[in-house]
MMTF fields as JSON, N, C-alpha, C and O atoms, coordinates in Angstrom:
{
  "mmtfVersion": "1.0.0",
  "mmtfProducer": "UNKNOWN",
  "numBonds": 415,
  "numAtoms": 416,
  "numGroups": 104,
  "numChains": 1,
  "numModels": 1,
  "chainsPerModel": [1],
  "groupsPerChain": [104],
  "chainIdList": ["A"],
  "bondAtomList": [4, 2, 8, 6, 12, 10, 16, 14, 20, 18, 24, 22, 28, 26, 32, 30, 36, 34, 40, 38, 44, 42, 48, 46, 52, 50, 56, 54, 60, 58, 64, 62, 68, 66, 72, 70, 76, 74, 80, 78, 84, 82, 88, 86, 92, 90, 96, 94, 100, 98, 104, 102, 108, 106, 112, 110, 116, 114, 120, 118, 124, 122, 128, 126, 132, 130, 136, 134, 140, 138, 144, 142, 148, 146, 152, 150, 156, 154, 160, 158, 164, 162, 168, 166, 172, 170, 176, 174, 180, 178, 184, 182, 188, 186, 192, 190, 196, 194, 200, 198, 204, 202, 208, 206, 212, 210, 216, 214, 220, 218, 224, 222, 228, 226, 232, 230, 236, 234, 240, 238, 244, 242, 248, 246, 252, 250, 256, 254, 260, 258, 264, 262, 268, 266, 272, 270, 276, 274, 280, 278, 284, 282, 288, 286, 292, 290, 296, 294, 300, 298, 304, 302, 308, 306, 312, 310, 316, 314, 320, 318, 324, 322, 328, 326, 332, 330, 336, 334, 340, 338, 344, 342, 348, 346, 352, 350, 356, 354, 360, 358, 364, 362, 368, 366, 372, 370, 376, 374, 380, 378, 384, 382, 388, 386, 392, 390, 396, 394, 400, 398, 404, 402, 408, 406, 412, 410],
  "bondOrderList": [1, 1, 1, 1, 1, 1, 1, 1, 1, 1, 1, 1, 1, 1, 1, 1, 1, 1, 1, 1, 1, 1, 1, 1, 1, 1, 1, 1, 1, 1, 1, 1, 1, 1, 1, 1, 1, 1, 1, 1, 1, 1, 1, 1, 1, 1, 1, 1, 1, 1, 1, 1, 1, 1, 1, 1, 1, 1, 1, 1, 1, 1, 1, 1, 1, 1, 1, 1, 1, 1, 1, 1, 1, 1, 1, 1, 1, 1, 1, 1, 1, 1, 1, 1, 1, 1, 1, 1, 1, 1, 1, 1, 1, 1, 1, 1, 1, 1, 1, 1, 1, 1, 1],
  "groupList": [{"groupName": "UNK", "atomNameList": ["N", "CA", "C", "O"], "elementList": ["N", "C", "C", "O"], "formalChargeList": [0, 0, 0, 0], "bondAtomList": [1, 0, 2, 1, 3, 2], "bondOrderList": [1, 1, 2], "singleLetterCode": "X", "chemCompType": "L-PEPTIDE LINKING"}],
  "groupTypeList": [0, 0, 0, 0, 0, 0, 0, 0, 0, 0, 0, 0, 0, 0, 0, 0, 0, 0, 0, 0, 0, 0, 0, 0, 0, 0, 0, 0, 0, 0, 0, 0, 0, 0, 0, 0, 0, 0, 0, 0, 0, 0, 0, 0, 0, 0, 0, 0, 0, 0, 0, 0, 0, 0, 0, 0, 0, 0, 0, 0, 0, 0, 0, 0, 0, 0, 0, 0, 0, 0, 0, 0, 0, 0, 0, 0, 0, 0, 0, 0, 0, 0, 0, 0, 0, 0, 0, 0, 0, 0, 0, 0, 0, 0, 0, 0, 0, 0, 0, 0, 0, 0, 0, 0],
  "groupIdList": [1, 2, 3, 4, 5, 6, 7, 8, 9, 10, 11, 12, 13, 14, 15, 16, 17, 18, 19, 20, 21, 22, 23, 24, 25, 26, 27, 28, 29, 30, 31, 32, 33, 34, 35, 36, 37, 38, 39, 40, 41, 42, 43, 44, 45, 46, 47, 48, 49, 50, 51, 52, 53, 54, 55, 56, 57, 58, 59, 60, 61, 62, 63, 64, 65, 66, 67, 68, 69, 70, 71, 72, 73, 74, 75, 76, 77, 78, 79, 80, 81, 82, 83, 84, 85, 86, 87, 88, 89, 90, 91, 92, 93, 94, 95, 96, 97, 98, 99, 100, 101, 102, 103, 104],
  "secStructList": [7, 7, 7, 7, 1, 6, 6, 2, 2, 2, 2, 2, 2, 2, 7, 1, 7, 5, 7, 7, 7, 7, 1, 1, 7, 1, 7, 7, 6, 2, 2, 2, 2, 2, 2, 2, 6, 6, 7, 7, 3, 3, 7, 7, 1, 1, 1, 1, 1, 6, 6, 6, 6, 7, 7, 5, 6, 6, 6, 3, 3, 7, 7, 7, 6, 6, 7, 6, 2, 2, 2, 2, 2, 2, 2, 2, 2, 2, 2, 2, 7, 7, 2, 2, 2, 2, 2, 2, 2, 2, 2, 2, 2, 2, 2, 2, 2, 2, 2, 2, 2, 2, 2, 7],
  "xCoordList": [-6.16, -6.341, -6.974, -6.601, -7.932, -8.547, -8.187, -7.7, -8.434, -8.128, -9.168, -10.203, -9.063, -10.781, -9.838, -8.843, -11.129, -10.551, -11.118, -10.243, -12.448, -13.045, -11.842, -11.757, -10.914, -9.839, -8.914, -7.835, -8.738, -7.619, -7.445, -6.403, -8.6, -8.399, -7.668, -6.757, -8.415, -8.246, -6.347, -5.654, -5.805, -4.314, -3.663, -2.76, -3.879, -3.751, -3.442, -2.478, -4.251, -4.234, -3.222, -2.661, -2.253, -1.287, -0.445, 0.384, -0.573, 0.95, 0.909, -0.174, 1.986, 1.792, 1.883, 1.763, 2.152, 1.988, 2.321, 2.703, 2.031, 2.433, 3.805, 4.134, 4.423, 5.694, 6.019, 6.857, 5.531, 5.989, 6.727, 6.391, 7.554, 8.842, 8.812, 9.555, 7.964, 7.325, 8.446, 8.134, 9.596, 9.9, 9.632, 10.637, 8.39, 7.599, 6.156, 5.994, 5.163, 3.929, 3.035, 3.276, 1.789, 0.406, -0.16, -0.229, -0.459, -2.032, -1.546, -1.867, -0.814, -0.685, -1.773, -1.863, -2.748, -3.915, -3.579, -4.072, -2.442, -1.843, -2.369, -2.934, -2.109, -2.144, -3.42, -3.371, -4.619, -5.907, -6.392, -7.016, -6.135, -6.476, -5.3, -5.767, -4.27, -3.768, -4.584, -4.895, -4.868, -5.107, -6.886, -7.108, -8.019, -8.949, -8.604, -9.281, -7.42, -7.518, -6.886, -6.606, -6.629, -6.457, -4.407, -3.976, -3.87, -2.299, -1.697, -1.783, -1.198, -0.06, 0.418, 0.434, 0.861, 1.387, 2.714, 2.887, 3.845, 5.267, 5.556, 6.452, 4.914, 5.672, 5.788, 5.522, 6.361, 6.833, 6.563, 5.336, 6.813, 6.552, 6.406, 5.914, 6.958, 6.775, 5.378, 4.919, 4.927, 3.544, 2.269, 2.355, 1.398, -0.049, -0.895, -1.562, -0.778, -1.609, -1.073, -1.678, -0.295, 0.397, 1.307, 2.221, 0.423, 1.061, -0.294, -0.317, -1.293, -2.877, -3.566, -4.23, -3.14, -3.836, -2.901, -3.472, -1.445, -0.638, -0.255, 0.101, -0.503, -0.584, 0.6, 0.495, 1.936, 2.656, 2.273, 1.605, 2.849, 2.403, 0.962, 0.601, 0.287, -1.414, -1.733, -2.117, -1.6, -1.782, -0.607, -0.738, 0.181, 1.117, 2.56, 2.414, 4.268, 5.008, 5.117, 4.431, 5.615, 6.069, 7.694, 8.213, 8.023, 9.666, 10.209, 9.517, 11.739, 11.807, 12.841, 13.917, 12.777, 13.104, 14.256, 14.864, 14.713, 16.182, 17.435, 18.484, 16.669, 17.512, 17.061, 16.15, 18.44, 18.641, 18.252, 17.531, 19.0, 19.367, 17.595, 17.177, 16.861, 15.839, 14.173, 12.994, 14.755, 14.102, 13.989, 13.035, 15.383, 15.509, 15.181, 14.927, 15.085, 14.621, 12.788, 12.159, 12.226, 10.847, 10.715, 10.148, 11.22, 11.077, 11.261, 10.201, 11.899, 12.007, 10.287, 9.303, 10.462, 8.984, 7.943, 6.978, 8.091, 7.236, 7.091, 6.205, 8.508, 9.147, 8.968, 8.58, 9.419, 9.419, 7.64, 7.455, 6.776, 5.395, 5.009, 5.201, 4.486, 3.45, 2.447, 1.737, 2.056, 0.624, -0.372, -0.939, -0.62, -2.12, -1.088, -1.754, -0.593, -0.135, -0.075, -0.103, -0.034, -0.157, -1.717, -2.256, -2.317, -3.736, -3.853, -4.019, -3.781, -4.364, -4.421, -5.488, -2.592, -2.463, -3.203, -3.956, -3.69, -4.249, -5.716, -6.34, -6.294, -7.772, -7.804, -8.758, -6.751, -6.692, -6.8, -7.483, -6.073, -5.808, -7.021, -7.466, -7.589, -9.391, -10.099, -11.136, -10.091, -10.625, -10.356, -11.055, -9.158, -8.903, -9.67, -10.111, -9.804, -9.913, -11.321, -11.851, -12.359, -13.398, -14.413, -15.531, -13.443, -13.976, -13.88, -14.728, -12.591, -12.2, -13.793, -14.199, -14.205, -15.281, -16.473, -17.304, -16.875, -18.144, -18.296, -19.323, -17.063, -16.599, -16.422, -16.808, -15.618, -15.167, -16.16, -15.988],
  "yCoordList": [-5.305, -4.081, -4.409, -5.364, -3.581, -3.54, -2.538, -1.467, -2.876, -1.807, -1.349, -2.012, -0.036, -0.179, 0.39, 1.032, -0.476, -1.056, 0.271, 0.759, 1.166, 2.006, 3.084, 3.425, 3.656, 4.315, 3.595, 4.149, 2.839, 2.164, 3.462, 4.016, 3.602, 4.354, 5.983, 6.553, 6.376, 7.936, 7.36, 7.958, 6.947, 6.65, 6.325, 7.107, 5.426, 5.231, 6.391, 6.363, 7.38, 8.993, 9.27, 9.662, 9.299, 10.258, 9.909, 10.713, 8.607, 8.102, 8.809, 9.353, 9.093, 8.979, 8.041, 8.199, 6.819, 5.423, 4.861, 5.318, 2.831, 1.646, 1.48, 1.627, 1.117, 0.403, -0.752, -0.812, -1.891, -3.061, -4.173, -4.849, -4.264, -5.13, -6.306, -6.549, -7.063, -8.444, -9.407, -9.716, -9.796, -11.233, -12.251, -12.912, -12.95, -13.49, -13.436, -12.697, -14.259, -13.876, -14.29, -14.279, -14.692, -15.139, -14.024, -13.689, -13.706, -12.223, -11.118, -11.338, -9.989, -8.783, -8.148, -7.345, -8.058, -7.22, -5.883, -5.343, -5.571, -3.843, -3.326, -2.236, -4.474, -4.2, -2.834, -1.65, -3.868, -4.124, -2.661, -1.797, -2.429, -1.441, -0.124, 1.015, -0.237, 1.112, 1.617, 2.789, 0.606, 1.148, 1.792, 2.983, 0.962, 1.745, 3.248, 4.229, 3.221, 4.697, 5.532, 6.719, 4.712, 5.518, 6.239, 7.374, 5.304, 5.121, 4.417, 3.202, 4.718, 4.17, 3.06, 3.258, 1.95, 1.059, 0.541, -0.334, 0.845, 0.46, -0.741, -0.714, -2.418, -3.836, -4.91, -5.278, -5.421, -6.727, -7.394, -7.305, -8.068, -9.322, -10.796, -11.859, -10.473, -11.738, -11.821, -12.788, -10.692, -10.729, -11.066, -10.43, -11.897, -12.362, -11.203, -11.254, -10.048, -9.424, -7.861, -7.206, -7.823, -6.834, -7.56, -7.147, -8.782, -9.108, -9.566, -9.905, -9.423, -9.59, -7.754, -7.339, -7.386, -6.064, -4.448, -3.45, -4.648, -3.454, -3.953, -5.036, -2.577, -2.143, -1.256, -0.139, -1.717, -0.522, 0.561, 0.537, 1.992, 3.208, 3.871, 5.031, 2.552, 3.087, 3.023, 4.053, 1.988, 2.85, 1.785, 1.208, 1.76, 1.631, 1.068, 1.032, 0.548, 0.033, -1.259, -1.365, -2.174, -3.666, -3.43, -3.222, -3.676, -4.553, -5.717, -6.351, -6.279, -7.06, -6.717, -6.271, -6.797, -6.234, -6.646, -6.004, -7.752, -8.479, -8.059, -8.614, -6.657, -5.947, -4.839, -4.338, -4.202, -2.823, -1.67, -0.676, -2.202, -1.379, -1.077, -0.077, -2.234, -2.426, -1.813, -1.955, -1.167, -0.839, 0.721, 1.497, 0.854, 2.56, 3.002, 4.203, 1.899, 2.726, 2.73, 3.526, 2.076, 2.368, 3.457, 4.432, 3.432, 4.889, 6.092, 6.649, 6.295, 7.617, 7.747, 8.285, 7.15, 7.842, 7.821, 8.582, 7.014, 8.39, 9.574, 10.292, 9.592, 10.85, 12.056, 13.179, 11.459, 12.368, 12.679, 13.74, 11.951, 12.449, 13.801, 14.107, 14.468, 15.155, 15.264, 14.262, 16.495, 16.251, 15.642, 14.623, 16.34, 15.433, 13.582, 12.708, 13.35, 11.908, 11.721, 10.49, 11.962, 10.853, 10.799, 9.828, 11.999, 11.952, 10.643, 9.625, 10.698, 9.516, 8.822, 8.427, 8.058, 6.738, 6.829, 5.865, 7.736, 7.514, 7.083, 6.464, 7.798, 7.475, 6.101, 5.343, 5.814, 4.191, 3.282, 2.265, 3.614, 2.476, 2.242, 1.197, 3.811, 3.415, 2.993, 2.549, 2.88, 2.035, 0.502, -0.431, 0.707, -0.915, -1.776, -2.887, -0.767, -1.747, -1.734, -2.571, -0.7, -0.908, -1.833, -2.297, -1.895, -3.346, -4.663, -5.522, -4.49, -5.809, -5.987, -7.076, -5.043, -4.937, -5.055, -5.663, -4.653, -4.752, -6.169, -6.802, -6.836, -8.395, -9.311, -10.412, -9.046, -10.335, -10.624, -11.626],
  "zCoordList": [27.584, 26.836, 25.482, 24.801, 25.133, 23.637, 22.703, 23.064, 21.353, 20.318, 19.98, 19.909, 19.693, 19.08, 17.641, 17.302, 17.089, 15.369, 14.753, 14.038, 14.764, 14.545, 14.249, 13.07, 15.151, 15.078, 13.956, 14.164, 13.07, 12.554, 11.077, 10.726, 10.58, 9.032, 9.342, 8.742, 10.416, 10.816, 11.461, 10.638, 11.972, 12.225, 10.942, 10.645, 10.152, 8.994, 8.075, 7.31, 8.16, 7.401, 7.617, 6.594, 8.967, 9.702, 8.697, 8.271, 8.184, 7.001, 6.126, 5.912, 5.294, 3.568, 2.604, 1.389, 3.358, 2.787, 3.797, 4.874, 3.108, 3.355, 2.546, 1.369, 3.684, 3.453, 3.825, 4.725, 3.324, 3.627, 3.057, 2.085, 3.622, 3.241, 3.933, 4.884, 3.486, 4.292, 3.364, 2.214, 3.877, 2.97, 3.307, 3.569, 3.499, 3.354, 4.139, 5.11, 3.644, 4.395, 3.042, 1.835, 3.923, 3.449, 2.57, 1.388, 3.568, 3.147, 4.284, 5.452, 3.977, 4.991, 5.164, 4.235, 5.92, 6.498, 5.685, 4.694, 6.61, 6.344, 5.363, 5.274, 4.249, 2.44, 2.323, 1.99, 2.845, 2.436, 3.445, 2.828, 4.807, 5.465, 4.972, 4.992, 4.673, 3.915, 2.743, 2.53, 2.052, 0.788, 1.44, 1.219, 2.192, 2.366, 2.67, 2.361, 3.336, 3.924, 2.911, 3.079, 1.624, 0.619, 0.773, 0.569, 1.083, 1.08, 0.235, 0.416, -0.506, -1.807, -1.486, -0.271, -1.614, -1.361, -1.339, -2.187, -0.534, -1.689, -1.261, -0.418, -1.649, -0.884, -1.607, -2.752, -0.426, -1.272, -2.354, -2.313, -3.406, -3.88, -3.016, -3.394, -1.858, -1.2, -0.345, 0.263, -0.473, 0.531, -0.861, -1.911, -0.694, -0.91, -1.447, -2.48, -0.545, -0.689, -1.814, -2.663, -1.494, -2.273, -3.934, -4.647, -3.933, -5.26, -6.284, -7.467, -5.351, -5.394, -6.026, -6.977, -5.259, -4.963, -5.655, -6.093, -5.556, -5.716, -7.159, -7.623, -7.714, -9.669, -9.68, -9.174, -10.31, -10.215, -10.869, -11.903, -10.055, -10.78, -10.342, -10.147, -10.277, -10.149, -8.562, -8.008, -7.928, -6.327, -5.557, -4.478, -6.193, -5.192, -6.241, -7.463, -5.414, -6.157, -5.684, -4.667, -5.939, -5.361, -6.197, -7.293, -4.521, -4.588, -4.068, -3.272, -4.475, -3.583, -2.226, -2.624, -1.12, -0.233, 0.206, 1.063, -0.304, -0.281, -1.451, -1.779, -1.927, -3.158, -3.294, -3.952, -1.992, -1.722, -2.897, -2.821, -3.96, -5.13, -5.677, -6.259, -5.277, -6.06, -5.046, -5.37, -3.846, -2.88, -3.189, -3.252, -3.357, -3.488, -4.72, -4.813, -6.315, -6.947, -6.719, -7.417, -6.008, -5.974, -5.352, -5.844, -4.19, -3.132, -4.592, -4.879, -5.046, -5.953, -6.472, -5.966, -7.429, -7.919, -6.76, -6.83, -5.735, -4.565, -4.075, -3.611, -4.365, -3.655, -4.451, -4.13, -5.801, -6.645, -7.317, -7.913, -7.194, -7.811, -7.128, -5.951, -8.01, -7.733, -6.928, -6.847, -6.076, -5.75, -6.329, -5.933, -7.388, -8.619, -8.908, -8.352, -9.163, -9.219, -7.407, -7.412, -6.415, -5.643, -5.196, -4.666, -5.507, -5.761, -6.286, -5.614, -7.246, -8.344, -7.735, -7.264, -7.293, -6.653, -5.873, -6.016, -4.612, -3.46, -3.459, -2.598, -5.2, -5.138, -5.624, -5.453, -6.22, -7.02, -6.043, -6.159, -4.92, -3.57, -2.781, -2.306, -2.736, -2.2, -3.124, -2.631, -4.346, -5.024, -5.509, -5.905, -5.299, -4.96, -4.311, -4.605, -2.941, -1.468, -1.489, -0.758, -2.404, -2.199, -3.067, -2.842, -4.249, -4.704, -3.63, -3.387, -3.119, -2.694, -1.37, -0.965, -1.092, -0.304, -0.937, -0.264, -2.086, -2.941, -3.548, -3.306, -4.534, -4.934, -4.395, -4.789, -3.06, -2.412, -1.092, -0.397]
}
């Protein structure tokens, strides 16, 4: 069986974010294809890519995922933003990812 990768951004949309709670890991792909599709970010410190790429506040949060206490307070200010603020974040995250495409 094949994926077709073409479909990955339009599935991606269905979210309202990345949630990844990677305790540990290189480089999470996820990171890098959420944020094209323009999804907030809420992950780890232990992942590569989300300690590379995720700005708290601006398009996404980083936690550490081995501290409950410290999981749930990120989830709030997701929850709690605004339409126009998750705007923001969301345009920040496609702009993230589209440097990372124009620079790298």
């Amino acid at each position: 069986m094949t994926f077709n990768y073409a479909v990955l951004p339009r599935e991606y949309e269905h979210g309202g974010a990345l949630v990844f709670p990677a305790l540990a890991g290189d480089w999470g792909l996820v990171v890098n294809e959420a944020m094209a599709a323009g999804l907030p970010v809420l992950g780890s410190v232990y992942d590569q890519a989300v300690e590379e790429l995720v700005v708290g506040g601006e398009n996404g949060w980083t936690f550490r995922p081995d501290r409950p206490g410290e999981v749930y307070s990120k989830l709030d200010p997701f929850f709690a933003a605004s339409e126009l603020d998750l705007n923001r974040v969301m345009l920040s995250a496609r702009e993230t990812a589209l440097r990372l495409v124009l620079c790298g």
